[in-house]
Steps between C-alpha positions, in 0.01 A plus 500: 500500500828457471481121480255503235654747263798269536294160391304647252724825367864389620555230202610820254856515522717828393602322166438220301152407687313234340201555256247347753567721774489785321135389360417348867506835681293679199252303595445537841471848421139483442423860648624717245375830431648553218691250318700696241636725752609206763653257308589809216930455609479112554625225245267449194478138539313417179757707281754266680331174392493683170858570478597128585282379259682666227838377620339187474422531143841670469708191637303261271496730187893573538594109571256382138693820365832352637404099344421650146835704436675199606315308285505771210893485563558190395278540157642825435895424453592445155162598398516831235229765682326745324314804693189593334474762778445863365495819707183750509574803347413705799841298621704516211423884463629506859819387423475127595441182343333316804168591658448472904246202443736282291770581757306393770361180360865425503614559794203345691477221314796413539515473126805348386394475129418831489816650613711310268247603218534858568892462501576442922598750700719716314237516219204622742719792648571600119126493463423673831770783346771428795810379535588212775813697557422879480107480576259755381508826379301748756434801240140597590352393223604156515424468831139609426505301227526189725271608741269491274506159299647290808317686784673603862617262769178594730260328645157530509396610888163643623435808402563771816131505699398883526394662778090462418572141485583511872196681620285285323659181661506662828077489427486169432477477882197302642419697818577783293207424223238387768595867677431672146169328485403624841614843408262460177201391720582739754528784298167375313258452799667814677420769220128305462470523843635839625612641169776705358801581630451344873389161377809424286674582830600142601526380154737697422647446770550182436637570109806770640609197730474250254705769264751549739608163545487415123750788403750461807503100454578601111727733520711305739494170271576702180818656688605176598439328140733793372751385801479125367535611119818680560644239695396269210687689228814478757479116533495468081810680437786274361761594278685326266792516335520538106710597222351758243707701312770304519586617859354305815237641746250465736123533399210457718335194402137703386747661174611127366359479143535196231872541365699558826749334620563421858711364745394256741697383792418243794187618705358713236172454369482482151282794421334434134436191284857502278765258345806374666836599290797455711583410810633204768317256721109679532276330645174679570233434790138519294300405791356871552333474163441117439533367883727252408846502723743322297708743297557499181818531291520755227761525234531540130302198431220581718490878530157579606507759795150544661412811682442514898734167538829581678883408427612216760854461394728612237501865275351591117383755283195456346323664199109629632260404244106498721413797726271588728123355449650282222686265767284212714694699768302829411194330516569306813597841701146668320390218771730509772495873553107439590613252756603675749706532773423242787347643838697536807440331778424818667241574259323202504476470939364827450209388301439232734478717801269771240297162450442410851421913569291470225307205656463669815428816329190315304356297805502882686342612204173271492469545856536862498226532268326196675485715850403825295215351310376280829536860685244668244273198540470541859508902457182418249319225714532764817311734256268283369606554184663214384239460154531852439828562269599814389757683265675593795530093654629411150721796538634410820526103375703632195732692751554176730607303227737795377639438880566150461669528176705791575609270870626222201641837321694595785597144666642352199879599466500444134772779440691304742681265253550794257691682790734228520556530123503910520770500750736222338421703145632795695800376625599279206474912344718611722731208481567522125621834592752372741629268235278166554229358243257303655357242297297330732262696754521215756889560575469862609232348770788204550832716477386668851500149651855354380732408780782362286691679147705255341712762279729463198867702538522574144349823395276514815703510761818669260457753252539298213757682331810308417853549451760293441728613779809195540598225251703197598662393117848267473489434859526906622220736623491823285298780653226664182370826631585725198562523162877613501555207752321261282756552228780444734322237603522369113850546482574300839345222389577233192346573208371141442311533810375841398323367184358182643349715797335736238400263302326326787340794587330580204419175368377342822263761644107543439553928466590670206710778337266736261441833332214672691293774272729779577769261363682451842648163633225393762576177685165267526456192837511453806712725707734211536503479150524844448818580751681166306460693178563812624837330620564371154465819318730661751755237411452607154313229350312556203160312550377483133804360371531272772161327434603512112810333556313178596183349489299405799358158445339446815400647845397412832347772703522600881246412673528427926537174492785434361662838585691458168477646127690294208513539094672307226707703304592443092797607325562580157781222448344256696444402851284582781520704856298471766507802720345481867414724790322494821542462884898510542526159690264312290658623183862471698414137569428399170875642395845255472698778342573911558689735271847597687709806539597430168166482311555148488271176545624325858319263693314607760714303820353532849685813646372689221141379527511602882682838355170577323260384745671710744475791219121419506495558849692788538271668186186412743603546782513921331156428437587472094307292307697232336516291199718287321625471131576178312528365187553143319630452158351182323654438152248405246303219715218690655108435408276850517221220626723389838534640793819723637729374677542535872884407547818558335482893470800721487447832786540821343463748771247558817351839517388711769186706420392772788132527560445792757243468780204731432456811665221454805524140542678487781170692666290360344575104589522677865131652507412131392655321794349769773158401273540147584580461144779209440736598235675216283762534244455206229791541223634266237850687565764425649498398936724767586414792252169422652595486894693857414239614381222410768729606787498830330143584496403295813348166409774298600524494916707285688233335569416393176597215232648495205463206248551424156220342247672160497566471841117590595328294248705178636391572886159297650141607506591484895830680429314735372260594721801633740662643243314712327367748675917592569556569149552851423703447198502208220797534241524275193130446515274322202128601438423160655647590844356865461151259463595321810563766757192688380278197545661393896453839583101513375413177558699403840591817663157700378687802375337699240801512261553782178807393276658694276625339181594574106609213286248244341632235745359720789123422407423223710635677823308833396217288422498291863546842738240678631624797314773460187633808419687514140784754408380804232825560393686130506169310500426255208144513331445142716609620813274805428220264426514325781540761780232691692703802545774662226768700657558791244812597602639177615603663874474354839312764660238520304443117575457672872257776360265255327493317886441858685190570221410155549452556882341843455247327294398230771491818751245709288311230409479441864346818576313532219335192592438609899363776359228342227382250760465739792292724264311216331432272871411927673260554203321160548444489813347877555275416173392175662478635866290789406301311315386197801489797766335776320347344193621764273835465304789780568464715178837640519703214546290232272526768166 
């Protein structure tokens, strides 16, 4: 059996399986009793096709949108445009001058013309009643008053199924209807026949039984849809970051209405059709809504921001204009959501082996009633009655047939798939409460399998909560661990060398410094962000007056592979500054000059590079996470269009930033190695902050390797093969070698690998392990999108709770399946062994 349910079942994979095995096994399930409630929790393969026809139409109606601004562009310059547009006066009553279907033609069309017409940017927020800087107004009545000329940003789903719904599907079953119309002939012949009450004896019977099974198999399926439709509203919560009021917050993404203004950052996902109006170096990934992979730059000249597509690089605010069932990506997720989920693997083996019962159960069946009907033949021949038929023969016939139905009734596992699906429903329940969203059903089944956890340090293995603990600055380390120290700090060190680190800090970072809605200073990032700012407040920097005091003309996020962050500076009287930050040697490398003792400009001679290297060092080797400062002035000859440069930088300081480890996970990586549960620590930090680290919580043995990305990705496919399965730790490490690792360990060592990851550059390693599991917490929108599993509090251990419920899972299924065969194989065989020795079916057992 096993054999076969491997060559005809095993081509379903626990993600990305192809369309044609998915439609393969379908049909060699040919012995269904009831089709809605087999295949009810299985992929909806024609909404699918659906869906990807749209993006289809999408990709071509967005690229002829694309051709005919550019060629509107060059008609419209110089031209004099008049709009001839005028407002309905439900709109203008409203308060607005725009209505949502103008906006949208706009947007989705891609309609240059139309956006100069109605002013550009600025212009449409006027008419939308915002402002790009201080967003909307959230007094109840306006807010109601948007609602209800723009609509919601909600998608249409299917309406909630209610209970009746279930029972009525759980009649649709075939065995089920043929045993209703025995129970009707039954209880007809038997009242003609012997009459009232003790003819409708069997019939009856017959209808409690079939009654029974109908509301048990309902009730259980509408418990479990509730399950499902909770964990459905936890997958679709995002939040986003806006400004209304004039203070900045965070919204979830259902409350964005036409008129807001929001910030986007890399490995967000824009989150309403809108307009671009400032920001540095977006491109945006359109391929979920359009299927098209090249991204696409957007700027002032081409501002269109489509809904469902995701930031790939760079940061903007954006003005929402389309919401909800308005957007193509509303109407494309009306489709999706009826897609489903693809089957497990699990599942679908399952409905191969309730196949093959169901074969066996069917040939029993026919010969069951074969041998009962030959055995009144030769019962009536003995008699010499065999022309003679009575009410009582037909009777008896009925009742045989009942037999034989009721042997495919009980034979066929058909609840067995569903069990699969009940227990994973139940433990992705209780997993949500343990602080892990399952998106995928398939990696609860596959979680209880890994052998290998390749593990990010930051915020998974550490707490995440960062302090800026030691400074190195003009070539001496300065301990920060409180405010009265920081201002001796201040006054120890040159003042020039003060102001260029503070301006550094809050010019070059991707956090901010704002006014929360009780009017309190609340610090927005990353937590690396977060403790740099924190840092530069203590020092007494003013963050507002810093960013006035210059303009920034250009930035370059961080993103993992290049472990660096850069932006271009303005001043008033001229001249540019490019300030840059990142992994201390890479940024240390690119640096010919240091500021002295003195506050002063020196070059940077070889003792004092192996000075700060061995500063590096030291701050690792405290497990401190480190990075370096730098900075480049430039004159007047710098284009905003070139790149920034990678040499010639002046170092301001290198700070040490202490990440705690996390409370547990010192247990918890040990109840994974007595598991047989390989735990790997893949960081983009530094070698030794990460070997301090590892040693701590025990995934660093003395047994074990530790490498650094470049040094791995230069070694031999045969190199390789020895080394990995040494690594316990890989410092410095790019998404590409995070890739590699996961793929030797799947593909030549046949581990079953789950990999935790967060930034947007993590996708294709979440995407290639058996089971990618995204941060809640750190986790972009694309990492999110991309995992199977998202870890809700971002913590080690309960990486090592989703593997214990994934374990549990297999176990109960185990029994549960032991227990349905035994029961189903026991019931044949009496049914079909009392019927070839006695002739006459066993009443109790066959109803």
């Amino acid at each position: 059996m096993e054999s076969y349910l491997n060559e005809n079942f095993g081509e379903v994979k626990p993600k990305n399986s192809s369309e044609e095995a998915l439609e393969r096994w379908r049909k060699l399930c040919w012995i269904v009793k009831n089709r809605k409630r087999r295949f009810r929790f299985t992929a909806n393969l024609s909404k699918r096709f659906e869906a990807e026809a749209i993006r289809r139409s999408n990709q071509e109606k967005f690229r002829v949108a694309v051709l005919v601004s550019q060629a509107a562009l060059q008609f419209i310059h110089g031209l004099k445009l008049s709009s001839e547009y005028d407002a309905p006066e439900e709109v203008k009553a409203a308060g607005f001058e725009i209505c949502a279907d103008e906006l949208g033609s706009i947007v989705e069309g891609h309609d240059v013309k139309k956006l100069k017409i109605h002013g550009g940017v600025e212009n449409i927020a006027a008419k939308l009643s915002t402002s790009v800087i201080d967003g909307i107004h959230t007094s109840e009545h306006s807010i109601n008053d948007r609602k209800r000329i723009y609509g919601i940003n909600k998608f249409t789903e299917t309406p909630a199924r209610g209970f009746w719904i279930f029972v009525w599907e759980a009649l649709q079953d075939t065995t089920l209807m043929i045993l209703a119309i025995c129970a009707l002939i039954s209880l007809a012949v038997g009242i003609t026949v012997e009459g009232w009450p003790k003819g409708a004896y069997d019939g009856l019977g017959i209808v409690l039984s079939i009654l029974l099974v109908v509301f048990v198999t309902a009730t259980s399926d509408y418990k479990q849809s509730l399950q499902f439709r909770d964990l459905d509203k936890e997958k679709k919560k995002i939040t986003v970051q806006v400004t209304r009021d004039g203070l900045r917050q965070k919204i979830s993404i259902f409350d964005l209405l036409p008129g807001d203004i929001v910030h986007l950052a890399i490995g967000d996902q824009v989150p309403a059709d809108g307009l671009f109006i400032s920001g540095f170096s977006v491109l945006i990934n359109e391929s979920s809504l359009t299927g098209e992979s090249e991204p696409v730059n957007v700027n002032a000249a081409s501002p269109f921001l489509l809904s469902g597509t995701k930031v790939q690089d760079g940061s903007c605010k954006m003005l929402v204009t389309t919401v909800g069932m308005r957007t193509q990506w509303g109407k494309l997720m009306a489709t999706l959501s009826e897609g489903g989920d693809d089957e497990t693997p699990l599942q679908v083996k399952l409905n191969g082996v309730a196949t093959i019962i169901g074969k066996i159960g069917l040939f029993f069946a026919v010969v069951t009633f074969a041998v009962l009907v030959q055995g009144l033949f030769t019962h009536k021949l003995q008699e010499g009655t065999h022309w003679i038929w009575s009410g009582d023969d037909a009777m008896e016939m009925l009742e045989f047939f009942a037999v034989a139905v009721t042997i495919v009734v009980v034979a066929v596992p058909e609840g067995l798939p569903l069990a699969v699906t009940l227990s994973l429903a139940f433990a992705m329940k209780k997993m949500m409460n343990d602080k892990a969203l399952v998106r995928h059903l398939a990696a609860c089944e596959t979680m209880g399998s890994s052998t290998s956890i390749c593990s990010d340090k930051t915020g998974t293995l550490t707490s995440n909560h960062m302090t800026v603990v030691k400074i190195c600055i003009c070539e001496e380390i300065k301990e920060v661990s409180s405010s009265n120290k920081s201002n001796n700090f201040r006054s120890a060190v040159a003042e020039s060398a003060v102001k260029i680190l503070i301006q550094s800090i809050f010019n070059n970072t991707g956090g901010e410094v704002v006014n929360n809605k009780d009017n309190e200073i609340e610090i927005l990032g990353t937590p690396t962000e977060t403790a740099l700012l924190e840092f530069g407040l203590l020092l007494g920097g003013d963050f507002q007056a810093e960013r006035q005091a210059s303009k920034i003309v250009k930035v370059e996020p961080f993103n993992s592979a290049k472990k660096r962050m850069g932006v271009v500076i303005e001043f008033p009287e001229g001249g540019f500054r490019v300030h840059c930050k990142g992994a201390s040697e890479i940024i240390l490398a690119a640096c010919d000059k240091v500021i002295d003792l003195n506050g002063d400009v020196v070059p940077l001679d070889e003792p004092t590079t192996n000075y700060l290297k061995n500063i590096i060092e030291q701050f690792a080797s405290e497990a401190l996470r480190t990075l370096c400062l730098a900075y480049m002035d430039m004159g007047t000859d710098f284009s905003v269009d070139g790149p920034l440069p990678l040499k010639g930088y002046t170092c301001i300081g290198i700070v040490g930033i202490k990440d705690p480890v996390r409370p547990g996970v010192k247990e918890s990586v040990a109840i994974c190695k007595s598991a047989g549960i390989t735990v790997r620590m893949v960081t983009g930090d530094n070698i030794n902050t990460a070997k301090a680290i590892a040693k701590e919580i025990g995934i660093l043995t003395d047994n074990g390797i530790a490498i650094e990305g470049p040094e791995f990705r230069e070694k031999s496919e045969e190199e390789l093969v020895e080394l990995i399965p040494k690594i316990q730790v890989m410092a410095r490490s790019s998404p590409m070698d995070k890739h590699t690792l996961v793929k030797h360990l799947r593909t030549t060592f046949g581990e079953v690998v789950a990999v935790t990851g967060d930034g947007t550059n993590d996708a294709p390693a979440l995407h290639e392990a058996d089971i990618g599991l995204a941060m809640g917490i750190a986790g972009t929108e694309v990492a999110k999108e991309s995992a199977d599993v998202i870890i809700l509090d971002d913590n080690f251990s309960t990486i090592v709770t989703v593997a214990k419920w994934g374990r549990s899972v297999y176990i109960n299924i185990q029994k549960f399946v032991q227990f349905q065969l035994t029961v189903n194989v026991v019931a044949l065989i009496v049914n079909f062994s009392s019927a070839c020795l006695t002739g006459k079916s066993t009443r109790c057992l066959s109803l």
